[in-house]
N, CA, C and O atoms as a MOPAC input file, in Angstrom:
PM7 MOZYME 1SCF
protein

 N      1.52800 1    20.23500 1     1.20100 1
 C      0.51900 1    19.41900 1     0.57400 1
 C      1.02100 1    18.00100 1     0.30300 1
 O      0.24700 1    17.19900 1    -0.21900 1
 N      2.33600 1    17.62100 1     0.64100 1
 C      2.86700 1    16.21300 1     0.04500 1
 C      1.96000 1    15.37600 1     1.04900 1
 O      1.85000 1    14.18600 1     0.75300 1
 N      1.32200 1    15.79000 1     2.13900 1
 C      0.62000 1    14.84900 1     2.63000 1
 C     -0.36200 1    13.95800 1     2.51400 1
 O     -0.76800 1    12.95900 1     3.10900 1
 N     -0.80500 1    15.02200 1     0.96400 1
 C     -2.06700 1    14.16600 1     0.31000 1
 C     -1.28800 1    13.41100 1    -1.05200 1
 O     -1.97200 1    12.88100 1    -1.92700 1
 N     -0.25100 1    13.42500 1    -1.09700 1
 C      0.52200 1    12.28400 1    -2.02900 1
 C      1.17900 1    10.45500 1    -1.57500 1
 O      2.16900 1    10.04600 1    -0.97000 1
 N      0.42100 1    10.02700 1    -2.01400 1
 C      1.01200 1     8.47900 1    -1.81300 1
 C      1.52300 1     7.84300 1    -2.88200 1
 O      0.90300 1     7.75900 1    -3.94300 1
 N      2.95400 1     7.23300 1    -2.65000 1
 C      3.84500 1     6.26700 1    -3.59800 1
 C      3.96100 1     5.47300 1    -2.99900 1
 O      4.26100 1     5.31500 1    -1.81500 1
 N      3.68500 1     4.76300 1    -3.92400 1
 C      3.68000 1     3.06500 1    -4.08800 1
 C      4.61900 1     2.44400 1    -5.32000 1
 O      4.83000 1     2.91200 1    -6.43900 1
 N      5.01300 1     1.44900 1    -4.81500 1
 C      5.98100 1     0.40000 1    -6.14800 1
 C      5.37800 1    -0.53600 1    -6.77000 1
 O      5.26700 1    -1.50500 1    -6.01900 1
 N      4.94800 1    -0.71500 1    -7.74800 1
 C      4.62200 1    -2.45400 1    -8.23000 1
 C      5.19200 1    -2.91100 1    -8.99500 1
 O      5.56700 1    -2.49800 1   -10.09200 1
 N      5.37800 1    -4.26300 1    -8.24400 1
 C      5.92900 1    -5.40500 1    -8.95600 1
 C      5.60500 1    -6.05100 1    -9.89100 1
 O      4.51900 1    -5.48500 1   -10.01700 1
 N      5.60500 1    -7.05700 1   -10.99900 1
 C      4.46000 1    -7.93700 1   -11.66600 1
 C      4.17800 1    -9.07600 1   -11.08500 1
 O      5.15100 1    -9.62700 1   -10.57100 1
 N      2.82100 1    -9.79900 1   -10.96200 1
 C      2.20000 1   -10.29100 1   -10.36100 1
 C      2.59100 1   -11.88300 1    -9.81000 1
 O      2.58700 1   -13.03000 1   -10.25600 1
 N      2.82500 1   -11.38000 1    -8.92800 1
 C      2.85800 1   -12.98100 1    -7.87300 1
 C      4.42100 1   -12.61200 1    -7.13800 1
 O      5.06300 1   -13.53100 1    -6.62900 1
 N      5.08400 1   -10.84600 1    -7.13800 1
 C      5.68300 1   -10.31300 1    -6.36000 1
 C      5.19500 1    -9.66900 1    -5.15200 1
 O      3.98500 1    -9.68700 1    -4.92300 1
 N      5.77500 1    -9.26400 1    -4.58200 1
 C      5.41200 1    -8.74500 1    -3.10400 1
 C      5.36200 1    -6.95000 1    -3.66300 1
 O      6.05700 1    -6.54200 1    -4.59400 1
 N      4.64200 1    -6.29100 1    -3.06800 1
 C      4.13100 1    -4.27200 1    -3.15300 1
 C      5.76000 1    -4.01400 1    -2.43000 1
 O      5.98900 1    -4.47500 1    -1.31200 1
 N      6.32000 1    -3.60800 1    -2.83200 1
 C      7.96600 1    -2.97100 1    -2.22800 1
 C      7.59500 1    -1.42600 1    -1.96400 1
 O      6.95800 1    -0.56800 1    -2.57600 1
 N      8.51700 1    -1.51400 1    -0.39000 1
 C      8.02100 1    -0.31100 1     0.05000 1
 C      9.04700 1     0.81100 1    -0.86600 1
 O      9.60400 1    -0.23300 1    -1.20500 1
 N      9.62800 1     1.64400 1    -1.40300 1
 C      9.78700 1     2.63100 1    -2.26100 1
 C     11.11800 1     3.21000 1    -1.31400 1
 O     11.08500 1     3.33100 1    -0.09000 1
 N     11.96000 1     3.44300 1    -1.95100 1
 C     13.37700 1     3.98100 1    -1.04300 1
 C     13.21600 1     5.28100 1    -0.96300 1
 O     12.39900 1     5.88700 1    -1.65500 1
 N     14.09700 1     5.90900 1     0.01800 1
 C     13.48800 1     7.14300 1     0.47200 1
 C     13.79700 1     8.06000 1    -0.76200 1
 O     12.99800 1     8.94800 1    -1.06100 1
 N     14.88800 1     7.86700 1    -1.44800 1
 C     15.27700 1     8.65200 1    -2.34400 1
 C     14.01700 1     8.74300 1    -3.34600 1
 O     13.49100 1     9.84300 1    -3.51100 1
 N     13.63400 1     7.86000 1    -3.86800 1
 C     12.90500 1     7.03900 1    -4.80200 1
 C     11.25200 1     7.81000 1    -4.84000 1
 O     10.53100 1     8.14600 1    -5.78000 1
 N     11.07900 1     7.89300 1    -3.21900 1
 C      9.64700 1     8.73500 1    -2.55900 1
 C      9.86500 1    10.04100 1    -2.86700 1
 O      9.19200 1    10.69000 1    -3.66700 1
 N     10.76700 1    10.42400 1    -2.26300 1
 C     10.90600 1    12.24400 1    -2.46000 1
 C     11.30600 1    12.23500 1    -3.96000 1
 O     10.80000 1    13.30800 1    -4.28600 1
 N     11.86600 1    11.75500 1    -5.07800 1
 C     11.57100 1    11.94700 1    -6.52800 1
 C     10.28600 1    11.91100 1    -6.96600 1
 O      9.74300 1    12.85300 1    -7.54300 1
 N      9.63900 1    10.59700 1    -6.65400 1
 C      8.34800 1    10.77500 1    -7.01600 1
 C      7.27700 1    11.95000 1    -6.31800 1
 O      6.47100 1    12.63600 1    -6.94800 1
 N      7.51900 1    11.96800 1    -4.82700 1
 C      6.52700 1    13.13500 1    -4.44500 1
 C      6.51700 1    14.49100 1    -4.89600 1
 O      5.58500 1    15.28500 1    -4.77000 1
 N      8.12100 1    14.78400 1    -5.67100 1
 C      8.18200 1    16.43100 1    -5.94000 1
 C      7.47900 1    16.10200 1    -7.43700 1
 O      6.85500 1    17.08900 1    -7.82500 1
 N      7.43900 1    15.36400 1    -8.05000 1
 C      6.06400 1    15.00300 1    -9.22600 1
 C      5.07900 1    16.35800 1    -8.97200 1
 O      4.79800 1    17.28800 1    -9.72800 1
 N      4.77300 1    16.13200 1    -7.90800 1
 C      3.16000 1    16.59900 1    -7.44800 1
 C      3.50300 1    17.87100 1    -7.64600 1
 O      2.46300 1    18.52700 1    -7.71300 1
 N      4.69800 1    18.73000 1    -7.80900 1
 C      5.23200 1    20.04600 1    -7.20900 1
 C      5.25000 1    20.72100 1    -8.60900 1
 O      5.56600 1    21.90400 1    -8.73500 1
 N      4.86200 1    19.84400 1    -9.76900 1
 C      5.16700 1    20.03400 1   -11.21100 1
 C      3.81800 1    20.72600 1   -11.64300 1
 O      2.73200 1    20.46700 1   -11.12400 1
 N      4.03300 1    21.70200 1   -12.72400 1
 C      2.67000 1    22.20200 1   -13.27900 1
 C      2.22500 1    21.32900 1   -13.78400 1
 O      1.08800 1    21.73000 1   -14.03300 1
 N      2.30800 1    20.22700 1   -14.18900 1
 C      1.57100 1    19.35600 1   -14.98700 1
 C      1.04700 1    18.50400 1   -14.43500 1
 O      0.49400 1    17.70200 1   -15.18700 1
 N      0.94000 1    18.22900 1   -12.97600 1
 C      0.64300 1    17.07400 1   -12.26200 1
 C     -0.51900 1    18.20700 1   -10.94600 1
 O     -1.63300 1    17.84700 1   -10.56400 1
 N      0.08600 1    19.34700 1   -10.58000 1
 C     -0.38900 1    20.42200 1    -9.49100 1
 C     -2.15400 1    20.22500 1   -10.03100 1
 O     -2.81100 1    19.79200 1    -9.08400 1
 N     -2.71100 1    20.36900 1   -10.85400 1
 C     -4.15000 1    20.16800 1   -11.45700 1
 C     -4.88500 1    19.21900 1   -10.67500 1
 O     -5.77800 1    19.30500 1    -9.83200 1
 N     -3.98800 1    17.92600 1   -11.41200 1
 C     -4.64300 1    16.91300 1   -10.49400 1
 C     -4.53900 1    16.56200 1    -8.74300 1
 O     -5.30500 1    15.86100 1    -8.08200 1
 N     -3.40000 1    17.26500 1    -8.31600 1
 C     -2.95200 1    17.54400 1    -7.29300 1
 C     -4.13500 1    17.80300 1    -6.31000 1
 O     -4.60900 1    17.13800 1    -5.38800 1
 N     -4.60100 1    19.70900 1    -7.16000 1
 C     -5.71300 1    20.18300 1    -6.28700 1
 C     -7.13200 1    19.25200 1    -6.57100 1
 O     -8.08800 1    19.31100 1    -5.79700 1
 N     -7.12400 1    18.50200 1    -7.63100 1
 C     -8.62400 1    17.76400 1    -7.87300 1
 C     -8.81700 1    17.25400 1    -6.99400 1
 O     -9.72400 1    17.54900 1    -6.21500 1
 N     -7.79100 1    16.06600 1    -6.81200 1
 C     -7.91200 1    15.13500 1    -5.81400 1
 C     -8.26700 1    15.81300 1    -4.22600 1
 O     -8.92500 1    15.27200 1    -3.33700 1
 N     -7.67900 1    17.01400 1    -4.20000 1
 C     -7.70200 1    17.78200 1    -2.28700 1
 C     -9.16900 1    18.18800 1    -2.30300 1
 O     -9.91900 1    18.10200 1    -1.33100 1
 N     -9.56000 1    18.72500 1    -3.73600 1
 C    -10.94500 1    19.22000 1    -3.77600 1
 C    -12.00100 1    18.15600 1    -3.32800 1
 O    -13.08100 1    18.41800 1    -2.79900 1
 N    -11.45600 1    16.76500 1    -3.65900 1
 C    -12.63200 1    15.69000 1    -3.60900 1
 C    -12.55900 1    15.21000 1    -2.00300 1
 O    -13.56100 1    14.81300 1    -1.40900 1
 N    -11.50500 1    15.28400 1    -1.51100 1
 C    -10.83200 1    15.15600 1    -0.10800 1
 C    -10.25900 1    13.43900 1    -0.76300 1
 O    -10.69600 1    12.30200 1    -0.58400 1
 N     -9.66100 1    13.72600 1    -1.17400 1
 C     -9.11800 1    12.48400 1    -2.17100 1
 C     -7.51100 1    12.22300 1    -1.95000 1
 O     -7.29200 1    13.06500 1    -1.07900 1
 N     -6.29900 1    11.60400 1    -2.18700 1
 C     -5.40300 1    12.01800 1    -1.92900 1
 C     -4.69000 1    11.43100 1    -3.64800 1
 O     -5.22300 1    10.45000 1    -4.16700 1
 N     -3.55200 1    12.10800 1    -4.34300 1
 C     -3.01000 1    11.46300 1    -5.21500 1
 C     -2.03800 1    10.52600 1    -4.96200 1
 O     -1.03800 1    10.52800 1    -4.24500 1
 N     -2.44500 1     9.87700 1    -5.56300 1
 C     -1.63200 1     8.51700 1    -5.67000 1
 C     -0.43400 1     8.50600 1    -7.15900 1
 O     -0.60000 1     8.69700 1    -8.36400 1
 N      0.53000 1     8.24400 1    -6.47100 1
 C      1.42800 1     7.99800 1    -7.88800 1
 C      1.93900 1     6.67200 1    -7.50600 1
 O      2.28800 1     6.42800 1    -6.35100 1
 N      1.99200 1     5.75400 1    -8.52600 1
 C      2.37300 1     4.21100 1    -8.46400 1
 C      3.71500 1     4.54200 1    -9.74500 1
 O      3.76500 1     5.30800 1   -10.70800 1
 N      4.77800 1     3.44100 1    -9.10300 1
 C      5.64600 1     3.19800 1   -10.68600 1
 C      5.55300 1     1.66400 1   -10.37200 1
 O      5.60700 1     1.14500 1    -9.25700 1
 N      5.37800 1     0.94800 1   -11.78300 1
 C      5.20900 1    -0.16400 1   -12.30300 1
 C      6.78200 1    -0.41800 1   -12.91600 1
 O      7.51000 1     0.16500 1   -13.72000 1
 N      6.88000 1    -1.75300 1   -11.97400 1
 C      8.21500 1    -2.21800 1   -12.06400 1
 C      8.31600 1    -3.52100 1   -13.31800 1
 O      7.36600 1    -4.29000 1   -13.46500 1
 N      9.62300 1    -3.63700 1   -14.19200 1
 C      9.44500 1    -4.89800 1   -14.84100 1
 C      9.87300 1    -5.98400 1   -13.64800 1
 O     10.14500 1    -5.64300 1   -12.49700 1
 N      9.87900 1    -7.26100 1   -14.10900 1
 C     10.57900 1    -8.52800 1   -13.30400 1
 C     12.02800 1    -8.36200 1   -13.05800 1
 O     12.69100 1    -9.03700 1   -12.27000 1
 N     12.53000 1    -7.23400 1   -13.93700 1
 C     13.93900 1    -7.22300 1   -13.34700 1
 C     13.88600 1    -6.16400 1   -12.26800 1
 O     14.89800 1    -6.03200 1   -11.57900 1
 N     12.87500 1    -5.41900 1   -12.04000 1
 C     12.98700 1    -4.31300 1   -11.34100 1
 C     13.19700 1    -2.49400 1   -12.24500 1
 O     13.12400 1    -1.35000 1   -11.79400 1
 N     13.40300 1    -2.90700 1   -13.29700 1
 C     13.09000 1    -1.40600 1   -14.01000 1
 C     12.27800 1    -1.02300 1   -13.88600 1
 O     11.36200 1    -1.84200 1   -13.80900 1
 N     11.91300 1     0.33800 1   -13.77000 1
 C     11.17400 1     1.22300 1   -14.25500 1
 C     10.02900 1     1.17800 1   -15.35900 1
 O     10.51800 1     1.41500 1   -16.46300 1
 N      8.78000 1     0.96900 1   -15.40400 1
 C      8.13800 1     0.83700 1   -16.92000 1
 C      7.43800 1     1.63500 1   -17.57700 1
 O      7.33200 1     1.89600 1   -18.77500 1
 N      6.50600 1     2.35200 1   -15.74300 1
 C      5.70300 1     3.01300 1   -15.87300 1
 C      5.07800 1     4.07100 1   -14.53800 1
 O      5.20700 1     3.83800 1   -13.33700 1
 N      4.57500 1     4.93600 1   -14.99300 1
 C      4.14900 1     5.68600 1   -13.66100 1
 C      2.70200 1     6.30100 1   -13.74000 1
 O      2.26800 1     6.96200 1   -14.68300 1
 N      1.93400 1     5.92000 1   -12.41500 1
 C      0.78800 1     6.09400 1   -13.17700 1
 C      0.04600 1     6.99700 1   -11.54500 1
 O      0.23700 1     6.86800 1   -10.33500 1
 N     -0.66300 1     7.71800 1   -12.25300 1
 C     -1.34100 1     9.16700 1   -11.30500 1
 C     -2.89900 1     8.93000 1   -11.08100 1
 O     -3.60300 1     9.27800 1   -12.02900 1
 N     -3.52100 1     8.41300 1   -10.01600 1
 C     -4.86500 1     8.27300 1    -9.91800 1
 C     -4.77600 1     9.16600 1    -8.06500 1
 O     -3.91700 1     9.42700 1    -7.22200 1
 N     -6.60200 1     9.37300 1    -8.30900 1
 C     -7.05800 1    10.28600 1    -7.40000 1
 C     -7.41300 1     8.91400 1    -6.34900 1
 O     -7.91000 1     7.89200 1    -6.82200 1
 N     -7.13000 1     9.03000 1    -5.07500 1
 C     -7.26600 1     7.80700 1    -4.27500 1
 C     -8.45600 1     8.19600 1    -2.45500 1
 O     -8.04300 1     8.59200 1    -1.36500 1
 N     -9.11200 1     8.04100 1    -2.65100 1
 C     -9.77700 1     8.08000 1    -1.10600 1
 C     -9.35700 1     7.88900 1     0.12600 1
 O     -8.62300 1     6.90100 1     0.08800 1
 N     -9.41700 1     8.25900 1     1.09300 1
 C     -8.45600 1     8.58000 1     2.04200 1
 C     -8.94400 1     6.84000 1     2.57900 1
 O     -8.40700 1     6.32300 1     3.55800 1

């Protein structure tokens, strides 16, 4: 099912979308593999939707935030 999962990076604004290191992808995609995330997992497959997980980067590049929306193919 990781096929209906997409990660994405963001930067704050007036940076470039960074493509996500491989390590970085497969942490975030086993997310989806979690009981707490699997819910929205199947919502999104139910809608033919795919989940999206974004992490929101500061200007230095940390970590801030991670955020789970249902996304249309």
């Amino acid at each position: 099912m990781m096929e209906r999962v997409i990660v994405r990076v963001r930067r704050p604004s007036g940076n470039v979308e960074s493509v996500p290191s491989e390590s970085l992808n497969c942490a975030l995609t086993s997310l989806a593999d979690t009981e707490e995330v699997q819910p929205l997992l199947c919502e999104a497959s139910g809608e033919g939707k795919v989940l999206s997980i974004e992490l929101f980067q500061s200007r230095s590049g940390r970590p801030l935030i991670i955020h789970f929306s249902k996304e249309g193919l």
